[in-house]
N, C-alpha and C positions, 0 to 999 in steps of 0.2 A: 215486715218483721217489726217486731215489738220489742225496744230493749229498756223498755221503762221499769220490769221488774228487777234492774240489775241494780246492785248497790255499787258504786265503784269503789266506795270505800271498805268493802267486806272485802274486797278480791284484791290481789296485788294485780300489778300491769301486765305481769306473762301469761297468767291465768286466764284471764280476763279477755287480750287480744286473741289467746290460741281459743277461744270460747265463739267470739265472735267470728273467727273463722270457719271454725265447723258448719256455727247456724250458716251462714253465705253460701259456704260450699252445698249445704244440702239442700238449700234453697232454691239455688241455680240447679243445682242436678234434677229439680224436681218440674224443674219449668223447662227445663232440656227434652225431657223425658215426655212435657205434654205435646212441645214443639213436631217432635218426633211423631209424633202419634197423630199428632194434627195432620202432617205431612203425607204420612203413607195413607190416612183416610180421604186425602183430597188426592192424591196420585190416584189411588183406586177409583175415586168417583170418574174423575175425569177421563180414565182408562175406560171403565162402564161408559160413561157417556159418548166419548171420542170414536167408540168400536162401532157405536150405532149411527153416530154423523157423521164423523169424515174415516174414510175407508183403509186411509193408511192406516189408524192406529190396529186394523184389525190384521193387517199383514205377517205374514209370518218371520221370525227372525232371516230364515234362511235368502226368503224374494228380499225383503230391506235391505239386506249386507249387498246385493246384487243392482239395485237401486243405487245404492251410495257408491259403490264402484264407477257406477256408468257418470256419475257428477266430476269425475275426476278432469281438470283439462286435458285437450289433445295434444299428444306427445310431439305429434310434428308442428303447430303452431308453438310451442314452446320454446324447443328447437330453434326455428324460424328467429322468433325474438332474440332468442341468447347469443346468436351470430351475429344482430345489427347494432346499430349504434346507439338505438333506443335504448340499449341493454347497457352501455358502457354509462349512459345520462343518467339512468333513472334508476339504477340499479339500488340506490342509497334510500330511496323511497321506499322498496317494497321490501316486506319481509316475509320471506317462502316457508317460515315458521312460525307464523303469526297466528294468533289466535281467531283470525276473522277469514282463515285462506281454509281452504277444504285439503285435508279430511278434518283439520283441528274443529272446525267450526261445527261439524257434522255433530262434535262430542259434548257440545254447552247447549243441546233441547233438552234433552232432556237423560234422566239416569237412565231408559233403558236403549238409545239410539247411543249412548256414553256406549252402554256393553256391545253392543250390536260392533261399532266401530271398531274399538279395542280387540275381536275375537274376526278381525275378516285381516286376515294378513294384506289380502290383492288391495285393499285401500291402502296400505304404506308401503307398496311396493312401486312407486313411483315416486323418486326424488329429485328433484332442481336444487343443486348447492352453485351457489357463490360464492369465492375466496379472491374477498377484496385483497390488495397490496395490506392493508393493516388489519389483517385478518387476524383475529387471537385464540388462543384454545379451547376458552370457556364455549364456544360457539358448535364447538364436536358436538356437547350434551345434546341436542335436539336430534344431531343427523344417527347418533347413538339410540336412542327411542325410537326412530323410524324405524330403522333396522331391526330392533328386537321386536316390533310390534309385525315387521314384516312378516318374523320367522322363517320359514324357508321356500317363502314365494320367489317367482323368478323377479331380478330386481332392473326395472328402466332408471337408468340415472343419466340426469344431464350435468355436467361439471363446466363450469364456465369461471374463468380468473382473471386479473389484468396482474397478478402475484408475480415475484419474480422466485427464482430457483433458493435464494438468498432466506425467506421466510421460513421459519423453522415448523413455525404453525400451518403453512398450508402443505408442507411435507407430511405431517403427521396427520391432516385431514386426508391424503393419497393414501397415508399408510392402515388406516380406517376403512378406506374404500378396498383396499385392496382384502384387505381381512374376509373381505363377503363377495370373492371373486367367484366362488363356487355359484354363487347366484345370481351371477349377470346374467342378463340375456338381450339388453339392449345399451350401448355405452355409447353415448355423445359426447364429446369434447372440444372444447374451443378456447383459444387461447388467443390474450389480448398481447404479450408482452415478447414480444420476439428480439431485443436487446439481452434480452436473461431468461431464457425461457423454461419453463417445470421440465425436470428431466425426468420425461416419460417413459425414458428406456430403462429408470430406476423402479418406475412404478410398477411398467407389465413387467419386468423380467421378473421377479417371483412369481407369477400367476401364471406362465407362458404354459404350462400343462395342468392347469387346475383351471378351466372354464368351459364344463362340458356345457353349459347353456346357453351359452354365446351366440346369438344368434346376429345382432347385426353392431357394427362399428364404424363411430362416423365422427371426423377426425377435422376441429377448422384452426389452421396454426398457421401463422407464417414462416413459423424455424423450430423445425426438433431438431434431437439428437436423431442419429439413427436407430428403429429398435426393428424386430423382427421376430416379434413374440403373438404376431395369431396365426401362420398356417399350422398352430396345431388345436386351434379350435374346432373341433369335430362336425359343428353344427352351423359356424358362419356361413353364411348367405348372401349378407350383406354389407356394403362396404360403401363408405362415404369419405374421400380423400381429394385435397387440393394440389396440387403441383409438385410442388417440394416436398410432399409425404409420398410419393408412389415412388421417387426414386431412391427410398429408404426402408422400402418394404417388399417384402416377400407375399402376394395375393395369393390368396388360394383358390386360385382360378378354375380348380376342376372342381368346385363347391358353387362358384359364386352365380349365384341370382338377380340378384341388386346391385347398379353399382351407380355411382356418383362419382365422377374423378375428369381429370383430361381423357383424348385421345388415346396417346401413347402411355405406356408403362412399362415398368422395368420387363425383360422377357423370361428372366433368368436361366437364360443361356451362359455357357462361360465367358461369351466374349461381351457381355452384359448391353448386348442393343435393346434397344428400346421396339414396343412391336402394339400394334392396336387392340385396344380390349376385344373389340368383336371377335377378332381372331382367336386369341387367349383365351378367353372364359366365351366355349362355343355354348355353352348351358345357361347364358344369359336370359332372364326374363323382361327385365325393363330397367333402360338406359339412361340416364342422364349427364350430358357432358359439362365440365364448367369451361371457364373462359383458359381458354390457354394463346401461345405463339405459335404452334407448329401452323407452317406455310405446306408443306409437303401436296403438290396435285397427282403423285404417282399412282397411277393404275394397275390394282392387281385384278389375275385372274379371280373371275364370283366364287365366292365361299358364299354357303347358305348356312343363315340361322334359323332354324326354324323353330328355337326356341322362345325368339323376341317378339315380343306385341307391344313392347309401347320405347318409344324413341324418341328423346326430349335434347334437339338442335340446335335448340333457339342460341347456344353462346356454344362453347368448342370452342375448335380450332377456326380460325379466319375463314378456311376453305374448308367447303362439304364437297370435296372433291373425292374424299374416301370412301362417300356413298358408290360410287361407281364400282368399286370391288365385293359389293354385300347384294345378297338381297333373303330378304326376310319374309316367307311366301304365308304368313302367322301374325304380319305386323297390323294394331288395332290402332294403336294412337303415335302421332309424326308431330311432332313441335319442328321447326326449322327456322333460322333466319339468314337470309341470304345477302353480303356486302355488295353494296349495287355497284361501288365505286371501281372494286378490285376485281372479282367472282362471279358478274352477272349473267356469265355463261350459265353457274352453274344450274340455274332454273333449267336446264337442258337434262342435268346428272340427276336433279330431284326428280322430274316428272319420268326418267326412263326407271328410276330408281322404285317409283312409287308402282309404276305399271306391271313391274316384274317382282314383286313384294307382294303388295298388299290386296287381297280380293276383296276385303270384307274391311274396311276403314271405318269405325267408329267416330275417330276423333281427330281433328287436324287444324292447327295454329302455321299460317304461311302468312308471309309478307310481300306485296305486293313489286314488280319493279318499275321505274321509273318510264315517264309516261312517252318519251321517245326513245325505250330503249326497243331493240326488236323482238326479245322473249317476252312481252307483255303479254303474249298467246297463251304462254304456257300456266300459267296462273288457273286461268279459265280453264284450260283440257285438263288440268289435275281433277279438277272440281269436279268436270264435266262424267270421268274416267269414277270418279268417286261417291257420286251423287243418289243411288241408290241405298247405302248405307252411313252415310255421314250422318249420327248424332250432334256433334258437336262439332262448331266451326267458328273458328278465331283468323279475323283475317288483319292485317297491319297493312296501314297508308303511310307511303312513303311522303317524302318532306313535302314534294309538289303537291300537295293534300285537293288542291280544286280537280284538279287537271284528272288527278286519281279515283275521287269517289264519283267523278262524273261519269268514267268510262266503267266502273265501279256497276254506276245504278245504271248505267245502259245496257250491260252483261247481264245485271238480273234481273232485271223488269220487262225486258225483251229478248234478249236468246233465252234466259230459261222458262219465263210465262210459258212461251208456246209448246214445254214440254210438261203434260199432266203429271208425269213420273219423278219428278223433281224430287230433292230433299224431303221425300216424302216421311223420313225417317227423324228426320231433324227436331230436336228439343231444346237447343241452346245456340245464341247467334252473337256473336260480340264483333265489331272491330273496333282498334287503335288508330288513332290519330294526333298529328304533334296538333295541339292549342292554338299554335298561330297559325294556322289555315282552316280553323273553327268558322271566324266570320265568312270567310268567302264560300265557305259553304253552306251559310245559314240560305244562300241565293239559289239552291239547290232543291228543288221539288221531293221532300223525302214520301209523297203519299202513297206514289206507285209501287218504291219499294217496300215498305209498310202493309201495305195490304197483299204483296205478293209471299212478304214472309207470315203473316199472319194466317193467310190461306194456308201454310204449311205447317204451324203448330195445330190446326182446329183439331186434331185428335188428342192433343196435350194442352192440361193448363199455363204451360211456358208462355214466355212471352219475350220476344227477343231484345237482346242486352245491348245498349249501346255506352261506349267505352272509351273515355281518349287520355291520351296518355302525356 
C-alpha cells in the first residue's frame, strides 16, 4: 500500500484513520481470498496426485470411516490398565482428550479425514474418563462432544476415579453419563477411594429401566453402597464383580453368559444363602473366578453345564474342590491353579473332573505339583487324556524349579517322543517358572525338548514360548 498520496494536513485525524482502515481491511481481504484459492488448488492437486500414488487417498468415505474405527484401542487392555496401579501413577500424565490420542488425532490430516471423522458416530462411541479427587467442571466440555459426535451409537465407557462422594464436579460428570444411559452397551467401573466412595446407587437408580442396550457390566470397588438396578437390563449378559459387590446385587442369572466374580453369590432365596454360580446361571458360557476365601470341599451331586467352554481357575476360591460336582461335556479352555501346600489332592478332582467334561480341549494353563508329592502322575495323564486336541498349553513349575523341569523334560522327550500322535494340534507352548531356579536349570539339556516341540509346530509358523515369571 501506498499512502504517500495522502495529505495529512487536508484530512482531519478521524477521517484519515477510518480511511486507512478500509484500504487494510481490503487489502487483507484480497490476500485472504488468494490464500484461499491457493489452498483448494493445492488440496486438489494433491488429491489428483495422491489418488494415483498412494491408494488410500482413492478410498471411499464409507471403507475410511471403517478404517479409522478399527485404530481405536482395545476395550479390554484399557480396562486391564484402569484397574492397576499404573493407572493410579500415571494417570496425571496422559490426557484421553488430547489432541495427539485417536480419534482427535485422526481429525488434524487433513479437512476431508476432519469430515470423514466427525460423520462416523462408532469412532466416539468409545470413552475412557478419569475423575481425578480435584476434578473440575470445565473438564465435562470434551466428554460432552464425544457424546454428541457419538449420536446414538451404542456407547463403551470406562469410568475410573480415586474421587470421593464429597466432589460436586464428579457428581455431575455421573449425572452426564447417566443422561446417555439409553446408549450403553458396555459399562466399566473402578473405583480407587473406598473411605468415601461414589454413590453408585445414586447414579444407576435413575437409569434402572432405561438401558435396553446393556450388554455387559463390570464393576472393580472395594465398597459400595448397595444398589440393585440391573436385572432389569433386558440384554445383559455380562457381568464383572469382586467380592463385596455380588452380596449387594441381584444377577440376572437366567441371562448371564459372561461372568467374572467369586465362587459363591448371593442366591436370592428368602433365606439369602449364598450358592455357586455354575449352579445359578446354568446358561453360563465362559467363567472367570477372582481370588476369594471360601474354603468349602463339599460334594454335590454332578450338575451338567453344557453350556460352558472355557473355565479360567487360576485364582478362586483356595480349593477346586467344587469341580467335583460339575462337569462340563462342552468345556474348550481350563486355567487352574492348584495350593500344593493345603489342596494337593485335588489334582485327583481336576483330572476326574477333566476326563468327564472335556472331549475336545483346546486350551489348558496347569501347574505342576511338587516333586515328592504322589499326584505328580496326574499332571502327565491330563495331558496325556488331552493331547490329541490341545492348541494351547501353559504349564507352571512349582518352587523346586530343577527337581521339576527335569521330570518335566523326561515326560516329553521320552514318554511322549515315542508317540507319533502327540500335540499334533499344538500351536502355542509357554511355561512359568519362579527366577531363582533359572540358574540351576541353565545345567539342563533344553535340545531334546526343543526339537521334540518343534517337530510338532512343523505344520505352523509358531514357535514355542518360553516364559518365567
Amino acid at each position: 500500500m501506498d499512502y504517500s498520496d495522502l495529505e495529512l494536513a487536508t484530512y482531519d485525524e478521524p477521517s484519515f484513520l477510518s480511511h486507512v482502515g478500509a484500504t487494510m481491511i481490503a487489502h487483507l481481504n484480497a490476500l485472504r481470498s488468494e490464500l484461499i484459492s491457493a489452498r483448494t488448488n493445492l488440496e486438489r492437486s494433491i488429491f489428483e496426485k495422491g489418488a494415483t500414488g498412494t491408494p488410500i487417498f482413492a478410498l471411499p468415505n464409507e471403507l475410511l470411516s471403517k478404517i479409522f474405527v478399527a485404530t481405536l484401542p482395545n476395550i479390554d487392555t484399557l480396562w486391564e490398565w484402569a484397574k492397576s496401579t499404573d493407572a493410579v501413577e500415571n494417570v496425571g500424565n496422559i490426557d484421553f482428550f488430547g489432541q495427539d490420542t485417536c480419534p482427535l488425532l485422526l481429525t488434524r490430516v487433513c479437512r476431508r479425514w476432519r469430515d470423514v471423522s466427525h460423520s462416523t458416530p462408532l469412532l466416539w462411541s468409545q470413552i475412557l474418563v478419569y475423575a481425578h479427587y480435584s476434578y473440575r467442571m470445565a473438564q465435562l466440555n470434551p466428554l460432552k462432544v464425544w457424546f454428541d459426535r457419538a449420536q446414538q451409537a451404542p456407547l463403551t465407557i470406562i469410568f475410573y476415579s480415586d474421587a470421593s462422594s464429597s466432589n460436586p464436579s464428579v457428581n455431575q460428570l455421573l449425572s452426564v453419563m447417566a443422561g446417555r444411559c439409553r446408549y450403553w452397551e458396555d459399562i466399566r467401573i473402578s473405583l480407587w477411594s473406598p473411605d468415601d466412595p461414589l454413590p453408585l446407587s445414586q447414579f444407576l437408580g435413575p437409569v434402572k429401566h432405561n438401558v435396553p442396550l446393556l450388554r455387559n457390566f463390570d464393576l472393580h470397588a472395594d465398597a459400595v453402597g448397595p444398589f440393585d438396578q440391573l436385572g432389569d437390563a433386558p440384554r445383559l449378559t455380562s457381568i464383572g464383580m469382586i467380592r463385596h459387590i455380588t452380596e449387594a446385587i441381584n444377577l440376572p442369572c437366567d441371562r448371564l453368559r459372561t461372568y467374572k466374580g467369586p465362587l459363591c453369590v448371593r442366591s436370592g432365596d428368602s433365606d439369602g444363602r449364598n450358592a455357586c454360580i455354575l449352579t445359578l446361571a446354568r446358561r453360563l458360557e465362559r467363567v472367570k473366578f477372582i481370588r476369594s476365601e471360601e474354603t468349602t470341599r463339599t460334594h454335590f451331586p454332578p450338575i451338567v453345564c453344557p453350556s460352558l467352554v472355557a473355565l479360567d481357575a487360576l485364582e478362586g476360591p483356595r480349593s477346586r474342590a467344587f469341580l467335583a460336582s460339575y462337569v462340563a461335556p462342552n468345556l474348550r479352555e481350563f486355567e487352574v491353579f492348584i495350593n500344593y501346600w493345603e489342596y494337593e489332592d485335588e489334582f485327583v478332582i481336576v483330572h476326574s473332573f477333566l476326563r468327564f467334561s472335556a472331549c475336545s480341549l483346546t486350551k489348558l494353563s496347569i501347574n505342576f505339583p511338587r516333586r515328592d508329592s504322589p499326584y505328580r502322575r496326574y499332571v502327565p495323564n491330563i495331558l496325556k487324556d488331552q493331547e490329541k486336541t490341545i492348541r494351547y498349553l501353559h504349564l507352571c513349575v512349582p518352587v523346586d524349579t530343577y527337581a521339576a523341569m527335569r521330570y518335566l523334560f523326561q515326560w516329553m522327550t521320552v514318554d511322549l517322543s515315542t508317540t507319533s500322535n502327540t500335540f499334533l494340534h499344538l500351536v502355542g507352548f509357554g511355561i512359568d517358572m519362579p527366577t531363582a531356579g533359572l540358574e540351576e536349570c541353565e545345567t539342563l539339556n533344553y535340545a531334546p525338548l526343543v526339537t521334540m516341540l518343534l517337530s510338532r509346530f512343523q505344520k505352523t509358523p509358531t514357535t514355542p514360548v518360553w516364559t518365567s515369571d
